[in-house]
N, C-alpha and C positions, 0 to 999 in steps of 0.2 A: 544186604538189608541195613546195617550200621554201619557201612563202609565211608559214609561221611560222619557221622561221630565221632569211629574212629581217628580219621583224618585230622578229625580238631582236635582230639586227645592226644595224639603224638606230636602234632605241635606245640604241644604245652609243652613236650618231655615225657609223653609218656602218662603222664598225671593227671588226674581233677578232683579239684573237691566238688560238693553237690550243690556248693555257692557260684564260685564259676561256671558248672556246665549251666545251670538255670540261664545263668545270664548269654550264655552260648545259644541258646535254645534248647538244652537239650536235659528233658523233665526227672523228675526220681523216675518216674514208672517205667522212663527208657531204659535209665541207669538200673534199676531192677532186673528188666530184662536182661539186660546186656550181661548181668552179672550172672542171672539163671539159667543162660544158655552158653554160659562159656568165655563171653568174649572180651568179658572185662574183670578185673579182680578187686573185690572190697577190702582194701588193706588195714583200714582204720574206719572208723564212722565218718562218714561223709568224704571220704578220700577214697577216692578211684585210681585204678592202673592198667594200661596195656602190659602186655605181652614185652612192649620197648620199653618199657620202664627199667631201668637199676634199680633195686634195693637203696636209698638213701637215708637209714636212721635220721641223721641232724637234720636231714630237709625236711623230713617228714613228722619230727618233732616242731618243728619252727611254723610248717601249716599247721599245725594242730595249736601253737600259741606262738602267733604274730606278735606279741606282744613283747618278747625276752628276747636276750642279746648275747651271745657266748661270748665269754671271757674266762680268764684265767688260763687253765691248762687246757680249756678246748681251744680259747682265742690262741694258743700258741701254736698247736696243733692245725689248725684254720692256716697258720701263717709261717707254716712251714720253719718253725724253730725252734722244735723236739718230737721227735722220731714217736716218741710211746704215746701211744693213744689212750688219753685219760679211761682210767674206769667208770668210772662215769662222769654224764656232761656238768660243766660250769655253765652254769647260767645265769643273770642278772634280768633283773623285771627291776617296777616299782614297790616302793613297801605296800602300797593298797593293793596289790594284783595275788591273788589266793591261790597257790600253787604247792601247798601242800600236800596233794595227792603227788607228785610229782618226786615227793624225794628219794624213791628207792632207785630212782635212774639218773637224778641230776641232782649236784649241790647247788642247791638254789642261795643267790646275793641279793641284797636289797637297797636300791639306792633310792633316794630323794627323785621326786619328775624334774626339777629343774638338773640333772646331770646327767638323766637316761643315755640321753642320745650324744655324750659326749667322748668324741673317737669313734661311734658307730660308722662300718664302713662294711661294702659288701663285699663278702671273697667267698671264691668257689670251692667246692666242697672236693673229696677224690674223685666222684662220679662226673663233676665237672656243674653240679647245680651251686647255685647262688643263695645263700645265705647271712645275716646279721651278724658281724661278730665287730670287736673292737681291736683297733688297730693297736701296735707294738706300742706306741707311745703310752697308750692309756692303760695300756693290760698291764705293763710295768708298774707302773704309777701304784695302780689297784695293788701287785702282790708286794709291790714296800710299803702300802698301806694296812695292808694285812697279813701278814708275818705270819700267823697261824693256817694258810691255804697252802702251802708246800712246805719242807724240809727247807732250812735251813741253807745247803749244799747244795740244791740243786737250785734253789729259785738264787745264789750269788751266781750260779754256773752261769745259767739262761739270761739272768741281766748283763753278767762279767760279758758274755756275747754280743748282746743285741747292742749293746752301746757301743761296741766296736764295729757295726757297721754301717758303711759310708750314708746307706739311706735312713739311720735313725735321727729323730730330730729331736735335740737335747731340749732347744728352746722348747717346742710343743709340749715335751714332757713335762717341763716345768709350769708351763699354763695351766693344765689338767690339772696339777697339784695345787696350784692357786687356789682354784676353781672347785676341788674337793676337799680346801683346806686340809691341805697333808702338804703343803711346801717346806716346811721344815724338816719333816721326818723324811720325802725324798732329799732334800738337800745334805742332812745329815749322813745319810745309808750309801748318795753318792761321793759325798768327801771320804766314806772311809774305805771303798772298794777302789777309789781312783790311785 
């Protein structure tokens, strides 16, 4: 009876919100049913799931606000370079986006619109979904700009790192610092760990 439904829902991954399937064709009152009778699971408000679904917190955070970008010690995390899985998510929006209900699971950042999307880049999550997070250059940049988001020791550790590898790009970093005026304070923090 939902066997095509279905079918589109595991094409997504498993997934739908109640935005999507509309546009799919396919109504709340299906989604209702499909939920009453079993064959689908309401994970969140407006977010549906098969049976195929993975559990993905970060993805299922990011449908729920398309709007924010992991960074800091999620973007490091995202990009496979530190092992410990932050306590809770880093995330960046803009200063007008209202996400204060939001902080007993994420340290919420706030940047300027003109630098949102700067280093945003998509990378896959464990489960293998795609998500917003900012790349090594930028996330760097960010935690010598804000000195106060990690220890000391460990954010020298993770930079002492990242810059040592062949795919980091020093120039990029420097742009981004331009660009969120902090070139000095990166330029400074890097003459003194080189």
């Amino acid at each position: 009876m939902y066997e095509k439904y279905i079918e589109i829902i595991n094409s997504n991954g498993g997934i739908i919100t109640s935005k999507d399937a509309n546009q799919k064709g396919i109504s709340r009152t299906i989604l209702s049913q499909m939920v009453k009778n079993d064959v689908l699971e309401r994970i969140e408000r407006g977010i549906y799931a098969t049976e195929q679904f993975i559990y993905d917190e970060l993805y299922i955070f990011q449908i729920k606000h398309s709007n924010i970008i992991y960074s800091y010690n999620t973007a490091l995390y995202l990009l496979n370079k530190t092992e410990r899985t932050p306590e809770k998510m880093d995330i960046t929006t803009t200063r007008n986006n209202s996400l204060g209900y939001c902080k007993d699971v994420a340290n919420i950042h706030r940047v300027n619109d003109e630098i949102i999307d700067l280093g945003k880049i998509k990378v896959a999550t464990n489960t293998g979904k795609e998500v917003f997070s900012y790349n090594l250059e930028k996330t760097i940049v960010d935690i010598i700009a804000n000195r106060n988001v990690m220890s000391i020791e460990l954010s020298n550790k993770i930079i002492g790192n990242c810059i040592k590898e062949k795919s980091f790009n020093v120039n990029l970093m420097f742009e981004y610092a331009k660009k969120m005026k902090v070139y000095d304070k990166v330029k400074n923090y890097m003459e003194a760990i080189i």
